[in-house]
C-alpha positions in Angstrom: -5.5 46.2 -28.6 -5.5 46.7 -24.6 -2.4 47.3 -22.9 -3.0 43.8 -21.1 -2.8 42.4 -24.4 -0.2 43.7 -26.1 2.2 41.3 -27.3 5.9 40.7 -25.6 8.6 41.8 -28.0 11.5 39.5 -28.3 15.1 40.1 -30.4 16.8 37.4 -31.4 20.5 37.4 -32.2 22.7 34.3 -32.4 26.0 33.1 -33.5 27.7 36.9 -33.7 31.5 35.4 -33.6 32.9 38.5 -32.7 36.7 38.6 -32.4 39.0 41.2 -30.5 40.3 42.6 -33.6 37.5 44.6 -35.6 38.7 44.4 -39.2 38.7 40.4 -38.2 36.9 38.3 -40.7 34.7 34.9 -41.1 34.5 33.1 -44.3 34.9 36.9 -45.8 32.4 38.7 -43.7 33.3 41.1 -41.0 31.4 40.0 -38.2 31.7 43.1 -36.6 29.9 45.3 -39.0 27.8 42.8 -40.1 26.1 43.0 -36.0 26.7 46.7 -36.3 24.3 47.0 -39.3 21.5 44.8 -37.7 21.6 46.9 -34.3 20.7 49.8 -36.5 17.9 48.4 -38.3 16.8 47.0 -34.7 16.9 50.3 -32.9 14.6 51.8 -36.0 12.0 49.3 -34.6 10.0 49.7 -31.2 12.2 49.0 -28.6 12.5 45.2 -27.5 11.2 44.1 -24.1 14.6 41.1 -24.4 16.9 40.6 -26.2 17.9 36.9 -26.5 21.7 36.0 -27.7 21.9 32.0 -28.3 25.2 31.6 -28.6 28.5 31.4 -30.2 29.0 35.4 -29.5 32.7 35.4 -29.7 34.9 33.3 -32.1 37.0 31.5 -29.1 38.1 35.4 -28.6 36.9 36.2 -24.9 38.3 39.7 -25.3 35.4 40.1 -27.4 32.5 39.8 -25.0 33.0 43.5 -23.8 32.9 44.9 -27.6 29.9 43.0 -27.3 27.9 44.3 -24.2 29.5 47.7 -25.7 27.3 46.8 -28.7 23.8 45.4 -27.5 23.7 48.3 -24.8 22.5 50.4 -27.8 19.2 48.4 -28.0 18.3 49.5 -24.2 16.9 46.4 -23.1 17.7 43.7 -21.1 19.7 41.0 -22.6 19.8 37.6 -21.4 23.1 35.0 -23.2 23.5 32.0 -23.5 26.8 30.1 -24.3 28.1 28.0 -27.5 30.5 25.6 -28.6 32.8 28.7 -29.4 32.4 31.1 -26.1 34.0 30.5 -22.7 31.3 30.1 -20.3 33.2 31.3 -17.4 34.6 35.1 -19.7 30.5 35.6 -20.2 29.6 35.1 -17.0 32.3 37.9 -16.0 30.7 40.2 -18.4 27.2 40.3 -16.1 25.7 43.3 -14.9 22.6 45.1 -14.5 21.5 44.6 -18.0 23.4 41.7 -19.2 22.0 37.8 -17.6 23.8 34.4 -18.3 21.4 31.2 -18.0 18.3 30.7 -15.7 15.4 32.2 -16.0 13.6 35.4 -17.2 9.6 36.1 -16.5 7.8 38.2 -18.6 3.9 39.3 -18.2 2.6 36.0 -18.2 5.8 34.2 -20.1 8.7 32.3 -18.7 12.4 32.2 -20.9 14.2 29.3 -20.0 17.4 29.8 -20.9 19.4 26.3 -20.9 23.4 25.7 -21.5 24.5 23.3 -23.9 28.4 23.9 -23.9 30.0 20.5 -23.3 33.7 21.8 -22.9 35.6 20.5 -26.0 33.7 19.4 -28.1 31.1 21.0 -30.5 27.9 19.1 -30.3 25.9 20.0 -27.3 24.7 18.5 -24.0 22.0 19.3 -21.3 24.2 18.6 -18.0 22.1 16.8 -15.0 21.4 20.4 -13.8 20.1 22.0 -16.5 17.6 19.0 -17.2 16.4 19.7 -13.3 16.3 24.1 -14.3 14.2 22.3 -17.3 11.9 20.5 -15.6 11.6 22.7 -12.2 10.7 25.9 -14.3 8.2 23.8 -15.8 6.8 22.3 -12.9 5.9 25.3 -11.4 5.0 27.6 -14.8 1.4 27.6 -13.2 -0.1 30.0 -16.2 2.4 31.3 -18.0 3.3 30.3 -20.9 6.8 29.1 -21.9 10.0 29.4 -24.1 12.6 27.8 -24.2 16.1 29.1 -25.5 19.7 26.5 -26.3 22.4 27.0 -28.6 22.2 23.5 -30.2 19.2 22.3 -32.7 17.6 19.8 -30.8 15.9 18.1 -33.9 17.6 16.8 -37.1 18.1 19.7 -40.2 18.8 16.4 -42.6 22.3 18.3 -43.1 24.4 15.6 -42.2 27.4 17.4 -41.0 25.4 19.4 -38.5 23.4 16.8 -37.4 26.7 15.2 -35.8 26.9 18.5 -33.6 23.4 18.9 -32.7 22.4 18.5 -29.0 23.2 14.8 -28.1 20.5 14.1 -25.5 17.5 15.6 -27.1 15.3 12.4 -26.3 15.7 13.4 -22.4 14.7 17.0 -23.5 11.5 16.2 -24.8 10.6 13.7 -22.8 10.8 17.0 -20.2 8.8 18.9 -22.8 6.0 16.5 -23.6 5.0 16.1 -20.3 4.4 20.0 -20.0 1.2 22.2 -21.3 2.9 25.3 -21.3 5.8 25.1 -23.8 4.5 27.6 -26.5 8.4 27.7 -28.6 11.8 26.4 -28.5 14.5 28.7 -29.9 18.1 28.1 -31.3 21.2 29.3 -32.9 24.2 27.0 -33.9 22.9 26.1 -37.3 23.5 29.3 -39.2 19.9 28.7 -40.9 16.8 29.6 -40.4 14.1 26.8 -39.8 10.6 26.8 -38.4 8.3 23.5 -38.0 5.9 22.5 -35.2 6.2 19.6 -33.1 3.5 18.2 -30.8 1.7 22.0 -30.9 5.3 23.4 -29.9 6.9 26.0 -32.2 10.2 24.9 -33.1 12.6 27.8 -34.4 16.3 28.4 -36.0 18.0 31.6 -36.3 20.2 33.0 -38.8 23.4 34.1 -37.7 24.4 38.1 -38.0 27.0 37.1 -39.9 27.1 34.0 -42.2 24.9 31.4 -43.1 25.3 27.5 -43.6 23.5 26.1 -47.2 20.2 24.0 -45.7 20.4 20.3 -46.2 24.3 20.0 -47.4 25.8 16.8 -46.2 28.8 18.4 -45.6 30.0 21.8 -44.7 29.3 24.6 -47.2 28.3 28.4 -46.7 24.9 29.7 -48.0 24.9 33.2 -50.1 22.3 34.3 -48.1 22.3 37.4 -45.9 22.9 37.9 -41.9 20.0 38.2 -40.1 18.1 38.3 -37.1 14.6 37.0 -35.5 11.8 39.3 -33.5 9.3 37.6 -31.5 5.8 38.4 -30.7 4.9 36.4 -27.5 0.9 37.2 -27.5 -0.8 36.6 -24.4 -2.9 33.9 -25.5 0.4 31.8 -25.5 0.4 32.4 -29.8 4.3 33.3 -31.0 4.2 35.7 -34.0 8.1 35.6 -35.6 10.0 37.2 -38.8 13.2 37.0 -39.4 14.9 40.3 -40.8 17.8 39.8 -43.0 20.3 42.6 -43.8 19.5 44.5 -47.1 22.9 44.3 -49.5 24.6 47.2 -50.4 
């Protein structure tokens, strides 16, 4: 393969609930550790060009969001956040520098990562403000070539779980309608969900991410926790506009 052709390398992590206290726990797991244990498998792999955190980084601890940049510093790549129902928009933002981006916009050899807010203060489910509908559809408009991905916190499209489906994003028919009347949108990425999930829609990649610490059970009506392991996802954004993705999940001891 030519260098001109050699595949972008995205990391994925989502929904890290970190809390101040490191011996802190969710539903059992130390969340802590559990991100710990991922970074090392991730810096045993060729370093990321991104890294791509979709949310929910702290568990409503903003004290947490330096242990955090502490933390994804050891990957030495960029890292571009985005903020959930359970960070505080305004803590992140203070945690920028040099390495670490909030929001907007990050172009890659022929790609474009549109990173888009769904945080609606107070409540859980998401919303894309006036704003970020015009960051949508401006980064869009004027994608000329390159090829596109998008990044939210909130699932966009129904996981028949009925429970989460209450908290999705609530204006998802204005998204796409922004989408649909692009050519360059190659993937949409997520966290929130706590699941992994992959269909395509419309020739568009559509993609959930585990969380690197616990998982929801797939299709429960209500609220239950899965057995399965954390995780994380890497990206291959090819050149040709093709997304190769696996998600790793952490080996039990």
């Amino acid at each position: 393969m030519s260098p001109d052709s050699t595949p972008l390398r995205v990391l994925q992590i989502s929904d890290t609930h970190l809390f101040a206290d490191p011996a802190a726990t969710l539903y059992g797991v130390n969340t802590r550790e559990t991100l710990q244990r991922l970074l090392d498998k991730a810096v045993r792999q060729p370093r990321p060009d991104l890294v791509l955190a979709t949310g929910d980084l702290v568990h409503d601890q903003p004290a947490a969001y330096p242990v955090l940049a502490e933390m994804l510093r050891q990957l030495g790549a960029p890292v571009a956040a985005i903020a959930g129902n359970h960070d505080d928009a305004g803590e992140l933002r203070a945690i920028q520098d040099s390495g670490l981006y909030v929001g907007g916009m990050q172009r890659l050899d022929g790609w474009r990562i549109l990173l888009l807010n769904t945080q609606e203060t107070g409540k859980v489910s998401g919303h894309l403000s006036q704003s970020e509908l015009t960051l949508l559809r401006d980064g869009l408009r004027t994608a000329g070539d390159d090829h596109v991905l998008i990044a939210l916190h909130h699932h966009p499209v129904p996981l028949h779980s009925a429970w989460l489906d209450r908290i999705a994003l609530d204006n998802s028919d204005e998204f796409f309608n922004i989408l649909d009347c692009s050519a360059n949108v190659r993937g949409v990425i997520w966290g929130h969900v706590h699941q992994e999930f992959d269909v395509v829609r419309r020739g568009v990649r559509l993609l959930a991410t585990p969380s690197t610490c616990v998982q929801f059970l797939p299709r429960s009506q209500d609220f239950a926790v899965d057995g399965k392991p954390p995780g994380m996802r890497w990206l291959s954004l090819n050149t040709d506009g093709r997304i190769e993705t696996e998600v790793h999940w952490l080996e039990k001891r």
